[in-house]
PDB file of N, H, CA, C and O in Angstrom:
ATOM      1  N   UNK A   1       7.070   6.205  -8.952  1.00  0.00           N
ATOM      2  CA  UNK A   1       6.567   5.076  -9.711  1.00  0.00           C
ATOM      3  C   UNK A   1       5.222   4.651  -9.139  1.00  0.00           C
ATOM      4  O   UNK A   1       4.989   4.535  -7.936  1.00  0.00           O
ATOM      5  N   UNK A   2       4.333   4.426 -10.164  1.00  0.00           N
ATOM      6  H   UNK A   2       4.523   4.520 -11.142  1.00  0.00           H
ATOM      7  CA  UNK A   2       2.989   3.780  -9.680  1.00  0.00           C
ATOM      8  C   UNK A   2       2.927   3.306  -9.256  1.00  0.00           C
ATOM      9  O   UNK A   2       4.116   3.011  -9.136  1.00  0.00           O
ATOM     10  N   UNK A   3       2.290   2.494  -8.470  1.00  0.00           N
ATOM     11  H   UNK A   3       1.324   2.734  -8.568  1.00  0.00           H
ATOM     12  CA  UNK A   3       1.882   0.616  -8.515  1.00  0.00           C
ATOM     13  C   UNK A   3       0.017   0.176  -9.119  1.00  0.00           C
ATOM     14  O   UNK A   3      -1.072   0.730  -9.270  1.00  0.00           O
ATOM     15  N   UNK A   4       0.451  -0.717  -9.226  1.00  0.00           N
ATOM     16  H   UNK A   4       1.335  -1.167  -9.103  1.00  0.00           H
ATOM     17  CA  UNK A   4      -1.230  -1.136  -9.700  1.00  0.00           C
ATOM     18  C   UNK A   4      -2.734  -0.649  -8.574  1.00  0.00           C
ATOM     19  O   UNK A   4      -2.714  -0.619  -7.344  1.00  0.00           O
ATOM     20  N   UNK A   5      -3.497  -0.435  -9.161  1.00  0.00           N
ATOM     21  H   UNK A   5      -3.513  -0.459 -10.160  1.00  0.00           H
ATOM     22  CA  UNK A   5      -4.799   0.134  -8.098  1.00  0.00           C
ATOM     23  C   UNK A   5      -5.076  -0.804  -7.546  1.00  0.00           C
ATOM     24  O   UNK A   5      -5.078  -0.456  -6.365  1.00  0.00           O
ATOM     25  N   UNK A   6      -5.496  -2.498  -7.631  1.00  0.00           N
ATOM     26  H   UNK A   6      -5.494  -2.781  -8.590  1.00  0.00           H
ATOM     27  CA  UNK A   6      -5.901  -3.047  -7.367  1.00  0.00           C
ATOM     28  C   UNK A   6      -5.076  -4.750  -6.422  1.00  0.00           C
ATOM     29  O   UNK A   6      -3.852  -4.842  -6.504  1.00  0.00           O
ATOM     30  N   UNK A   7      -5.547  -5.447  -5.946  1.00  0.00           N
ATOM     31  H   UNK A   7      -6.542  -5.373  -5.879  1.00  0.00           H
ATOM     32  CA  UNK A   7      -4.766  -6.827  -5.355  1.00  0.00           C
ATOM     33  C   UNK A   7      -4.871  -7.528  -6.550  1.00  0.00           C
ATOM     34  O   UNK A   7      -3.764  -8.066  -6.543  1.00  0.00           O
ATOM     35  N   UNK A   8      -5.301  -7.835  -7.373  1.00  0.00           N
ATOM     36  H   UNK A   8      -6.201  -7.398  -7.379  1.00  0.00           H
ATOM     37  CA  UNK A   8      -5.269  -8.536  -8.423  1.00  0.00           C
ATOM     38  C   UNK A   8      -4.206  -7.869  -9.580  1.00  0.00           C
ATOM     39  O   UNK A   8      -3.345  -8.561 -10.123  1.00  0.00           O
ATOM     40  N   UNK A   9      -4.382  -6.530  -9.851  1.00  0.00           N
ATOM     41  H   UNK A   9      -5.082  -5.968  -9.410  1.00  0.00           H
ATOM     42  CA  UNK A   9      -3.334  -6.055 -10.631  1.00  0.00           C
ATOM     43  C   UNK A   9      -1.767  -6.649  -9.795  1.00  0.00           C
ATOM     44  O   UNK A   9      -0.981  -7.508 -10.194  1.00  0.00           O
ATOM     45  N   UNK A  10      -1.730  -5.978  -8.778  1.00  0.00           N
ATOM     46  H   UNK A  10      -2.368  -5.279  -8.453  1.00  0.00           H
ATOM     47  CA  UNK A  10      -0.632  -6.439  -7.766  1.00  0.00           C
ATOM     48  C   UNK A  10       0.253  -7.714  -7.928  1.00  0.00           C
ATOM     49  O   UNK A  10       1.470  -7.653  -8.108  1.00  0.00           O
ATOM     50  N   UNK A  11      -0.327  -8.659  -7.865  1.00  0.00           N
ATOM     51  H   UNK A  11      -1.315  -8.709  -7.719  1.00  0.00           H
ATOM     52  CA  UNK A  11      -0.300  -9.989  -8.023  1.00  0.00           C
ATOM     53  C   UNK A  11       0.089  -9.922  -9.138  1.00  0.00           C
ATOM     54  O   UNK A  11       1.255 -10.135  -9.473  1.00  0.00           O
ATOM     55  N   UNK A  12      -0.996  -9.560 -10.020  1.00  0.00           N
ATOM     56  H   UNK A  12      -1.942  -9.388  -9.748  1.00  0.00           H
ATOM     57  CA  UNK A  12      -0.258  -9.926 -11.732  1.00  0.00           C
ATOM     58  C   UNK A  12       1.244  -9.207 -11.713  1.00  0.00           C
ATOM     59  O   UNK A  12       1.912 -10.012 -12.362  1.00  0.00           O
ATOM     60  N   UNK A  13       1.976  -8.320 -11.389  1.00  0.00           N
ATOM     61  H   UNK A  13       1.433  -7.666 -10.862  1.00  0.00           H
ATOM     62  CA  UNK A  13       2.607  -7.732 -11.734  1.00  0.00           C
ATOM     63  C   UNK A  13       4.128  -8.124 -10.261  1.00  0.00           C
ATOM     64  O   UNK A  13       5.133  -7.481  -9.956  1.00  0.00           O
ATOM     65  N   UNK A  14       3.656  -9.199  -9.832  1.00  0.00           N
ATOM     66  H   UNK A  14       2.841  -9.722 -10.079  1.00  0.00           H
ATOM     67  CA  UNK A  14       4.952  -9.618  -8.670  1.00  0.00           C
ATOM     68  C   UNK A  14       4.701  -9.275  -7.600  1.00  0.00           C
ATOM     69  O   UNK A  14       5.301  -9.881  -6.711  1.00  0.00           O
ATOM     70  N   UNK A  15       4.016  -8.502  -7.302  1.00  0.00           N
ATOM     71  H   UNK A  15       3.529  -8.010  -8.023  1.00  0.00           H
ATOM     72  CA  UNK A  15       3.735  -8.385  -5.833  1.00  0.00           C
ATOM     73  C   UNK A  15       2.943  -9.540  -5.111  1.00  0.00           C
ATOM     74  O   UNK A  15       2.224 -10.376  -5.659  1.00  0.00           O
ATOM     75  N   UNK A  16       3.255  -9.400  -3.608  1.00  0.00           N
ATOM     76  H   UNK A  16       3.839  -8.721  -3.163  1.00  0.00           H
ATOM     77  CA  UNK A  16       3.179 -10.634  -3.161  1.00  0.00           C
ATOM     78  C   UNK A  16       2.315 -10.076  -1.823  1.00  0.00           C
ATOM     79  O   UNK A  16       2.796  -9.034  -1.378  1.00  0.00           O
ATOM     80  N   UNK A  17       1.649 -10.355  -1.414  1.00  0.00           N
ATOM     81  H   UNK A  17       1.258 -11.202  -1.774  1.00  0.00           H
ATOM     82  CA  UNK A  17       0.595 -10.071   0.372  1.00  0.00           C
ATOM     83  C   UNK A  17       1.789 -10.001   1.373  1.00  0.00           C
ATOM     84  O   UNK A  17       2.620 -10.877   1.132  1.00  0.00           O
ATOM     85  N   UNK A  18       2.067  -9.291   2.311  1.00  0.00           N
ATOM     86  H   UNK A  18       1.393  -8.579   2.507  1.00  0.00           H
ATOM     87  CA  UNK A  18       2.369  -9.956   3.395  1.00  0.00           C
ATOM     88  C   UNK A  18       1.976 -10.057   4.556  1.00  0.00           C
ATOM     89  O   UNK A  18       2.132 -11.133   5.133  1.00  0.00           O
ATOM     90  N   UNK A  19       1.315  -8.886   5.258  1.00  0.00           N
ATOM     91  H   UNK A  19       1.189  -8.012   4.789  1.00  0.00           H
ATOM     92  CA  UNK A  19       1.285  -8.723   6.340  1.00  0.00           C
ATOM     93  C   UNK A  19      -0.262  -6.958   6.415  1.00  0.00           C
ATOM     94  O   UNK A  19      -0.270  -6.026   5.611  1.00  0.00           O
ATOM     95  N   UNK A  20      -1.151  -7.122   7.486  1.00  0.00           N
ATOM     96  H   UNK A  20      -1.144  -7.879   8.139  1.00  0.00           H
ATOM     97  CA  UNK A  20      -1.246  -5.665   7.930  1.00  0.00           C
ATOM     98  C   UNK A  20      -0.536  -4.948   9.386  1.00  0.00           C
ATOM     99  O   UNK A  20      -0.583  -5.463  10.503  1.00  0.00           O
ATOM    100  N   UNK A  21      -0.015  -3.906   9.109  1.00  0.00           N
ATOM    101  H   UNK A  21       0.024  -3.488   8.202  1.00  0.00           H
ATOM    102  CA  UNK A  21      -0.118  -2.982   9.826  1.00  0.00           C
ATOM    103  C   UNK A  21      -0.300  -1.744  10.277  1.00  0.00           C
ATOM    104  O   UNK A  21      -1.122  -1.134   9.594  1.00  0.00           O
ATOM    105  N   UNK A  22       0.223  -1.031  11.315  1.00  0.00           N
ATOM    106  H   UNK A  22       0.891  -1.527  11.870  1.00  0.00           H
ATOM    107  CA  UNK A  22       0.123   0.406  11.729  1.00  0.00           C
ATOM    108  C   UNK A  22       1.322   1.014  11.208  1.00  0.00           C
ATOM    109  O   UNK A  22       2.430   0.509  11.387  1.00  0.00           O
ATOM    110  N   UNK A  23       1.079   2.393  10.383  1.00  0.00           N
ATOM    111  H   UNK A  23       0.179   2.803  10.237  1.00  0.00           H
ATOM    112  CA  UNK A  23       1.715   3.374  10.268  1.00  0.00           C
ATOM    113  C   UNK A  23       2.586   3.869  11.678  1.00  0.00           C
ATOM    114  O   UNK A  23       1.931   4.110  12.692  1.00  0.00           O
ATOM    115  N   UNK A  24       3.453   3.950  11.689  1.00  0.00           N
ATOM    116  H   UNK A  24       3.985   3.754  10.865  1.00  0.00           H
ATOM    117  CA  UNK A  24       4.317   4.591  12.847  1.00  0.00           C
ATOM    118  C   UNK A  24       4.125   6.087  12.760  1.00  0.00           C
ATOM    119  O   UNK A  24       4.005   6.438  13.933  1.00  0.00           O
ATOM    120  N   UNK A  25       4.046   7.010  12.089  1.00  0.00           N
ATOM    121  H   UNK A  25       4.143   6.725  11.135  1.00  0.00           H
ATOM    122  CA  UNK A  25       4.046   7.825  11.617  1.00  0.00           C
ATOM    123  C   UNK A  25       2.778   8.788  11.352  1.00  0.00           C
ATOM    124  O   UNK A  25       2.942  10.004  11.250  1.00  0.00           O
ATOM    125  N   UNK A  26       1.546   8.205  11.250  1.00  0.00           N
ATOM    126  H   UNK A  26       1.413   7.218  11.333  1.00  0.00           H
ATOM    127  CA  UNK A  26       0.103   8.324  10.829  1.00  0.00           C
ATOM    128  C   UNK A  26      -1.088   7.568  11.527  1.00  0.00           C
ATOM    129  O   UNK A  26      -2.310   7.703  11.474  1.00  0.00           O
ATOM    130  N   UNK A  27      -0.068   6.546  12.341  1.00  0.00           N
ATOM    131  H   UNK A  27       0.925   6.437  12.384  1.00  0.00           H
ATOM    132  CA  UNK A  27      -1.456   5.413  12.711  1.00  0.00           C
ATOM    133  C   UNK A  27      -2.221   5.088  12.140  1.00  0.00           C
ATOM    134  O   UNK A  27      -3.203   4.815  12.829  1.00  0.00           O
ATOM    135  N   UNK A  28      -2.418   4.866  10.639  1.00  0.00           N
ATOM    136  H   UNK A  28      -1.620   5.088  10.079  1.00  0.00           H
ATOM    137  CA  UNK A  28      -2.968   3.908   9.680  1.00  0.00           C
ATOM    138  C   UNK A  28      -3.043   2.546   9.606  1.00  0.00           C
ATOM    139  O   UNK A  28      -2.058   1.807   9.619  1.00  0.00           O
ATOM    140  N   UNK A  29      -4.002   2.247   9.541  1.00  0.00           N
ATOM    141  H   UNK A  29      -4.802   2.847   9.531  1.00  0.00           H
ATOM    142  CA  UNK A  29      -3.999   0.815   8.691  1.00  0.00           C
ATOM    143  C   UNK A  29      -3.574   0.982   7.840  1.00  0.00           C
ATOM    144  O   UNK A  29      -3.978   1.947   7.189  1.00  0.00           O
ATOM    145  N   UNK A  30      -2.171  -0.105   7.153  1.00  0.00           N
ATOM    146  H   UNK A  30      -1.843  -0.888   7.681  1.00  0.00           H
ATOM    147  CA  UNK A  30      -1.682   0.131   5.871  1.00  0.00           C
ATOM    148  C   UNK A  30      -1.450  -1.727   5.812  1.00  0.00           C
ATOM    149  O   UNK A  30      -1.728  -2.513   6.718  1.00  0.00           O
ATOM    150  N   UNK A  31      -1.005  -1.977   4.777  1.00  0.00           N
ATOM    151  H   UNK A  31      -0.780  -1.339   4.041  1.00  0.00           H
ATOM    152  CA  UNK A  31      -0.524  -3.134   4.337  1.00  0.00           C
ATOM    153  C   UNK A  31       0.626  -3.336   3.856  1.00  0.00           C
ATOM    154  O   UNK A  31       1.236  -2.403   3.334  1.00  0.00           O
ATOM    155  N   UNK A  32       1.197  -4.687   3.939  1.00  0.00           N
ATOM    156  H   UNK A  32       0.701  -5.445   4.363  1.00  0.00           H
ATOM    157  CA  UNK A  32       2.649  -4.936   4.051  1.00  0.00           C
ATOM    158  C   UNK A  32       2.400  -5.834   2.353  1.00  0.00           C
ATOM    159  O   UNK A  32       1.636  -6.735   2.005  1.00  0.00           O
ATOM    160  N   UNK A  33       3.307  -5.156   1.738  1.00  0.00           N
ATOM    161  H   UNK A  33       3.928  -4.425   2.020  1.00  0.00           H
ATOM    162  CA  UNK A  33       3.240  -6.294   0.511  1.00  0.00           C
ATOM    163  C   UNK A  33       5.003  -5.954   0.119  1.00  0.00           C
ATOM    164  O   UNK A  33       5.675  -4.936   0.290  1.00  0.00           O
ATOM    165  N   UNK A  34       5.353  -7.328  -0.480  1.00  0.00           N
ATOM    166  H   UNK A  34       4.808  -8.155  -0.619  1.00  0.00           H
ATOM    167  CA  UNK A  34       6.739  -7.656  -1.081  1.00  0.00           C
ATOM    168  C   UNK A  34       6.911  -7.480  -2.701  1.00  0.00           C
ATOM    169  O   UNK A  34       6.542  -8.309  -3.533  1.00  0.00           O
ATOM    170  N   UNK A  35       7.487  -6.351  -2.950  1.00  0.00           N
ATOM    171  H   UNK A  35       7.787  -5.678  -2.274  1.00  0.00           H
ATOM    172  CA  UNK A  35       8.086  -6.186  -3.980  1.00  0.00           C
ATOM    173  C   UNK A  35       8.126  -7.279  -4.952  1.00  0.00           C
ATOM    174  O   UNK A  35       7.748  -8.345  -4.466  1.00  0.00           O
ATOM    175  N   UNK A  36       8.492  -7.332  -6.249  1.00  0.00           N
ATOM    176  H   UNK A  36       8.799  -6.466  -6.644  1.00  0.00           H
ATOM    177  CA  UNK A  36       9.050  -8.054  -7.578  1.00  0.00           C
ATOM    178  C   UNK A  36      10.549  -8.215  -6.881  1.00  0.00           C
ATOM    179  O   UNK A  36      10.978  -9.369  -6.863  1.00  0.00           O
ATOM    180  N   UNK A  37      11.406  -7.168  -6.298  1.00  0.00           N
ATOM    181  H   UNK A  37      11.058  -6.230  -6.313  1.00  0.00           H
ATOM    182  CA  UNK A  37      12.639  -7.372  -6.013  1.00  0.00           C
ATOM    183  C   UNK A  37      12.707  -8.018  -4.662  1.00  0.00           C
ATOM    184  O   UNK A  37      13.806  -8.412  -4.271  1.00  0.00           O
ATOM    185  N   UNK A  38      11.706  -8.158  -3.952  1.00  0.00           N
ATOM    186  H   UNK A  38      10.813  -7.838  -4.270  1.00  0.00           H
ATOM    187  CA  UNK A  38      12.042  -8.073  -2.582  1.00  0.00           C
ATOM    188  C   UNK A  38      11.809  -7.597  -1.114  1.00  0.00           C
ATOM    189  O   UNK A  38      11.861  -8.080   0.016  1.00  0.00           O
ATOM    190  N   UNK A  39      11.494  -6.267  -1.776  1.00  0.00           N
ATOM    191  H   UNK A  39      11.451  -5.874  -2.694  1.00  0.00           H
ATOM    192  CA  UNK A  39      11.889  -4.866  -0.652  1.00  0.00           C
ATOM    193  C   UNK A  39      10.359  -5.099  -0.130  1.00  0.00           C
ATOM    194  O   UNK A  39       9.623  -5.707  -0.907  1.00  0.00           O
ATOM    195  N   UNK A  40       9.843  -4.689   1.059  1.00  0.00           N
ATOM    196  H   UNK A  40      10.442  -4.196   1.690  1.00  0.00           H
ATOM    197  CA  UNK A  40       8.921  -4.631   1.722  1.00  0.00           C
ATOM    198  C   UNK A  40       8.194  -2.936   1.627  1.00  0.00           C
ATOM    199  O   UNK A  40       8.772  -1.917   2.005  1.00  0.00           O
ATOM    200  N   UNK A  41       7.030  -2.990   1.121  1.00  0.00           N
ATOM    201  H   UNK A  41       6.560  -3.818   0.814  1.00  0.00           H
ATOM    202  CA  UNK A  41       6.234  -1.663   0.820  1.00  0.00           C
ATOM    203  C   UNK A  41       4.934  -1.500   1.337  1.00  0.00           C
ATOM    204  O   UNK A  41       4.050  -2.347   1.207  1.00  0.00           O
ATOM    205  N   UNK A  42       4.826  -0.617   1.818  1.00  0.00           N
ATOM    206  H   UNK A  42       5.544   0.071   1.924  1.00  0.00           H
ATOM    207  CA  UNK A  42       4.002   0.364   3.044  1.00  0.00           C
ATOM    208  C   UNK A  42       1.982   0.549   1.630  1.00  0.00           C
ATOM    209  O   UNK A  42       1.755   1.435   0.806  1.00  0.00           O
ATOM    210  N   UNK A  43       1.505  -0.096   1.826  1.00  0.00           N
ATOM    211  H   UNK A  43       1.690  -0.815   2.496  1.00  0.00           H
ATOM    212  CA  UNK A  43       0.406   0.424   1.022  1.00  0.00           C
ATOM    213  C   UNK A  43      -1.243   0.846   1.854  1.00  0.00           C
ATOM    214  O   UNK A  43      -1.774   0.147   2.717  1.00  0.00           O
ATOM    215  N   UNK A  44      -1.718   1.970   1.376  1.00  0.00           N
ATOM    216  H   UNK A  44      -1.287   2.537   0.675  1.00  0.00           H
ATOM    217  CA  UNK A  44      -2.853   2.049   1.755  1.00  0.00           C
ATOM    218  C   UNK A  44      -3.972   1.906   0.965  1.00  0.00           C
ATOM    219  O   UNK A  44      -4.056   2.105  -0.247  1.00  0.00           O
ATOM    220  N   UNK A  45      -4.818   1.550   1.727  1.00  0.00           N
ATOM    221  H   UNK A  45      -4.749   1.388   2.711  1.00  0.00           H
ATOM    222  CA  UNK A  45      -6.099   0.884   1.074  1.00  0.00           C
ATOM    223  C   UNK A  45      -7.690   1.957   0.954  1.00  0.00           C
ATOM    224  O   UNK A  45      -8.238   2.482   1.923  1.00  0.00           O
ATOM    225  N   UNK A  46      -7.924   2.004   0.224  1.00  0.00           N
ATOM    226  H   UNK A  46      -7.479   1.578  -0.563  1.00  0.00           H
ATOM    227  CA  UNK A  46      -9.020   3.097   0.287  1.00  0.00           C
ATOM    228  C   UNK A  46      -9.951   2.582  -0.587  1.00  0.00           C
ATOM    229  O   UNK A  46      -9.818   2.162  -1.736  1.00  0.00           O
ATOM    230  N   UNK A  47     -11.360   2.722   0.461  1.00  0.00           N
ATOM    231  H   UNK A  47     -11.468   3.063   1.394  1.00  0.00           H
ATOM    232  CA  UNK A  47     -12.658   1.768   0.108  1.00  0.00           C
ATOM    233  C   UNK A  47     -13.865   2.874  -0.753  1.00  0.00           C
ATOM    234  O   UNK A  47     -14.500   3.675  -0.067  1.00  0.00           O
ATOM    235  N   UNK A  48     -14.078   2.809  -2.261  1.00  0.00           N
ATOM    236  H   UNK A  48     -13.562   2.159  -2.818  1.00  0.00           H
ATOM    237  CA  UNK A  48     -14.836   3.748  -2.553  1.00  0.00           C
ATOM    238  C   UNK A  48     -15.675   3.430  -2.552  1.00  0.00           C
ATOM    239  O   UNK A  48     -15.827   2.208  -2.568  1.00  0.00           O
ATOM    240  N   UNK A  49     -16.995   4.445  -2.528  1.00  0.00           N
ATOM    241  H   UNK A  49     -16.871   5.437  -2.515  1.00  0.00           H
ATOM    242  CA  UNK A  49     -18.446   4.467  -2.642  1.00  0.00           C
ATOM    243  C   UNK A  49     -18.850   2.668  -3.175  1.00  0.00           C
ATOM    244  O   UNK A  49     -19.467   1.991  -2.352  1.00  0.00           O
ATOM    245  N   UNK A  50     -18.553   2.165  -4.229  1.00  0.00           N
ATOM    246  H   UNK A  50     -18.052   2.715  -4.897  1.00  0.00           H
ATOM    247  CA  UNK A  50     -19.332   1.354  -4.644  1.00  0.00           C
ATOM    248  C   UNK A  50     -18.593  -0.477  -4.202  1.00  0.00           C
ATOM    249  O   UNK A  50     -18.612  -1.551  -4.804  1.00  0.00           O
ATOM    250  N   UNK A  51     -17.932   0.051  -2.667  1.00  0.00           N
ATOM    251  H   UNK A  51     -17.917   0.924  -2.178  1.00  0.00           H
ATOM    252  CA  UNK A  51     -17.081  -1.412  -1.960  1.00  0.00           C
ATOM    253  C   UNK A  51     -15.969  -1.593  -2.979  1.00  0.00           C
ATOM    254  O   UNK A  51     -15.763  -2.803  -3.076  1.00  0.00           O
ATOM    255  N   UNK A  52     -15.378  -1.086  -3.569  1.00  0.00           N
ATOM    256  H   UNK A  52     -15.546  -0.103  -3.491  1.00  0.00           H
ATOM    257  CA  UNK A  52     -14.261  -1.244  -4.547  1.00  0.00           C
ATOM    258  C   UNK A  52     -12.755  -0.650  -3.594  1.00  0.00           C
ATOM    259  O   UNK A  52     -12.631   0.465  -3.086  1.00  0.00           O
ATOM    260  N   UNK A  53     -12.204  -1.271  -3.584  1.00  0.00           N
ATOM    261  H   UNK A  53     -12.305  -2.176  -3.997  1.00  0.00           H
ATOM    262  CA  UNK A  53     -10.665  -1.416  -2.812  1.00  0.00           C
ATOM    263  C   UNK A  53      -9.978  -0.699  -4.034  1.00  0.00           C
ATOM    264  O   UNK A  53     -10.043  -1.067  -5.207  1.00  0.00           O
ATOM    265  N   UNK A  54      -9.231   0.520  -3.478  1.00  0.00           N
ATOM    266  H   UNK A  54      -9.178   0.819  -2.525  1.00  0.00           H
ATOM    267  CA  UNK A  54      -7.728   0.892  -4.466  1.00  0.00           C
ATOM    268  C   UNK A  54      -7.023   1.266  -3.373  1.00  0.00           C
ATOM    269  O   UNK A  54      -7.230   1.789  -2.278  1.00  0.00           O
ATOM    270  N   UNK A  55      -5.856   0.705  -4.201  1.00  0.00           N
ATOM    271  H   UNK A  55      -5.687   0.280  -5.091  1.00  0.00           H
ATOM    272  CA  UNK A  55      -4.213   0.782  -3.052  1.00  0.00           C
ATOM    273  C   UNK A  55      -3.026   1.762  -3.604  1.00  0.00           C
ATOM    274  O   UNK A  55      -2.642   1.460  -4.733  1.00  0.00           O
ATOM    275  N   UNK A  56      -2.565   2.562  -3.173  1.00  0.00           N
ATOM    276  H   UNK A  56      -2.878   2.807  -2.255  1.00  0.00           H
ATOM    277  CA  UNK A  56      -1.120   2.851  -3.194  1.00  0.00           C
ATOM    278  C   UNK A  56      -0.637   3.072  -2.307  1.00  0.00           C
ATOM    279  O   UNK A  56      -1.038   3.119  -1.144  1.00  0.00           O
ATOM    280  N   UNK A  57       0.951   3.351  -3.066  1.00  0.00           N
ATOM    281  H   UNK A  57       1.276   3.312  -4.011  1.00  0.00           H
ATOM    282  CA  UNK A  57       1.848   3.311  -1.937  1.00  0.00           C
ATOM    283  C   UNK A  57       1.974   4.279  -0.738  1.00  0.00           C
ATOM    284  O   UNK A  57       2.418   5.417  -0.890  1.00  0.00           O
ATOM    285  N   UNK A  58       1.607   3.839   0.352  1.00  0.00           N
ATOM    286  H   UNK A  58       1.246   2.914   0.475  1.00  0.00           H
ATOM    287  CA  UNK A  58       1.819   4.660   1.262  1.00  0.00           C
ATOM    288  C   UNK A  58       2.146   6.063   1.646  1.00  0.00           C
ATOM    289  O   UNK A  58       1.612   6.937   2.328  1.00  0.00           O
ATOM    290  N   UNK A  59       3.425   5.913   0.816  1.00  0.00           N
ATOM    291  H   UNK A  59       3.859   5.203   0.261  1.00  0.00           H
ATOM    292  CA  UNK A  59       4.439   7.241   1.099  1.00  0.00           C
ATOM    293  C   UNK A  59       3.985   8.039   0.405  1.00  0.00           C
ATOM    294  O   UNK A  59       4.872   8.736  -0.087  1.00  0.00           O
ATOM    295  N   UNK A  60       2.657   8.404  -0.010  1.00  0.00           N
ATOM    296  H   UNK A  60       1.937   7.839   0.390  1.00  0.00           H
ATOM    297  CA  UNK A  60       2.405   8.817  -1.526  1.00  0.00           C
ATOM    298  C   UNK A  60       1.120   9.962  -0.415  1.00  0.00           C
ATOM    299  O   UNK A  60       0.712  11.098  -0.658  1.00  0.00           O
ATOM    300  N   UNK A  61       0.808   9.020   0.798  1.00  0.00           N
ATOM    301  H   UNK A  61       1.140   8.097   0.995  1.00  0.00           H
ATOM    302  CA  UNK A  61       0.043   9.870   1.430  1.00  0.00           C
ATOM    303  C   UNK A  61      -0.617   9.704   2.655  1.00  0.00           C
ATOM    304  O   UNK A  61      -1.806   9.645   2.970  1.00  0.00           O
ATOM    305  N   UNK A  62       1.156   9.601   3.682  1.00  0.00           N
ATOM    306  H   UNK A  62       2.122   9.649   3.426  1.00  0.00           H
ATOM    307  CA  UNK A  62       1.099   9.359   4.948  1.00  0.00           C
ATOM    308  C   UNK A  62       1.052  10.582   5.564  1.00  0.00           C
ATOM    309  O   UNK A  62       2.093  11.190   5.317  1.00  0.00           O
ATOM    310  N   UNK A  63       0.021  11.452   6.519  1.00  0.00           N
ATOM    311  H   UNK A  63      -0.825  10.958   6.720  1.00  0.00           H
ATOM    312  CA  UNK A  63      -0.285  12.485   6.947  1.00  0.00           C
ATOM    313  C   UNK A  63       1.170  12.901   7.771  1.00  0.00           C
ATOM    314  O   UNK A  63       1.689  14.016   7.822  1.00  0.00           O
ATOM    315  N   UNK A  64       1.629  11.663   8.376  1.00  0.00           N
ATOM    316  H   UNK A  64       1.207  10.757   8.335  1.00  0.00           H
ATOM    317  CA  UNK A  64       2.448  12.199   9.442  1.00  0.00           C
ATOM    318  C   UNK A  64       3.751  12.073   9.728  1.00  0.00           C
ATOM    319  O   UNK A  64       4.336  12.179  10.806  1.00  0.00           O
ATOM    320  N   UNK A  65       4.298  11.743   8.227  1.00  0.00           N
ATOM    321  H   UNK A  65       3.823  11.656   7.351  1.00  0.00           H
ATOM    322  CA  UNK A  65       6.066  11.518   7.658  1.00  0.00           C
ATOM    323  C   UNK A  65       6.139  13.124   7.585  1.00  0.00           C
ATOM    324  O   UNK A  65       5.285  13.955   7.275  1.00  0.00           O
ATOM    325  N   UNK A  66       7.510  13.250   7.996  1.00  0.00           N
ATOM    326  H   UNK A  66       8.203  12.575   8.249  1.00  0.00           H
ATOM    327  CA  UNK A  66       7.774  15.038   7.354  1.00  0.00           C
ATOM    328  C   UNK A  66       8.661  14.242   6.803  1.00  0.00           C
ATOM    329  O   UNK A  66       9.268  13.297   7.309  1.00  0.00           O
ATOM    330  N   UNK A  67       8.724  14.857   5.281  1.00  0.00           N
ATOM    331  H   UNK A  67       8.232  15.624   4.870  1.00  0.00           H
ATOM    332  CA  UNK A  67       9.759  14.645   4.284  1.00  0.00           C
ATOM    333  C   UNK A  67      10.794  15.772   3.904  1.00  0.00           C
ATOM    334  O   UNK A  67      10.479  16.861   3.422  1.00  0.00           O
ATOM    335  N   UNK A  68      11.911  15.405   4.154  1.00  0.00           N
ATOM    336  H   UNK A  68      12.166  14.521   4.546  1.00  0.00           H
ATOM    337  CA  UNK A  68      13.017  16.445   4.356  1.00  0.00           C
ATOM    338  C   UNK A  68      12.849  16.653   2.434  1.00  0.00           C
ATOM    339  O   UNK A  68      13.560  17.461   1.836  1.00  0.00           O
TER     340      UNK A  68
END
């Protein structure tokens, strides 16, 4: 499942800020944001050419999870 590209899409759609941190896994900067349901989700942030912020979810492309 997607999530929105942006903090403003985010927001519109239930997500909530919570927190930054480090990837355990990758040592990333990632960000802590709260679900529509709840659940706490892993997002990374990637700054393009023209200062424009897009986010997804983490797991989507943490170098250093091995996924069984």
């Amino acid at each position: 499942m997607s999530i929105p590209e942006t903090e403003a899409g985010l927001k519109a759609r239930g997500y909530s800020y919570d927190n930054t941190g480090q990837c355990r896994y990758c040592k990333r900067t990632i960000e802590w944001w709260i679900t529509p349901r709840g659940k706490k989700m892993p997002v990374s942030v990637t700054i393009e050419k023209n200062s424009q912020q897009t986010r997804k979810a983490h797991f989507d492309d943490c170098t250093g999870y091995e996924r069984k």
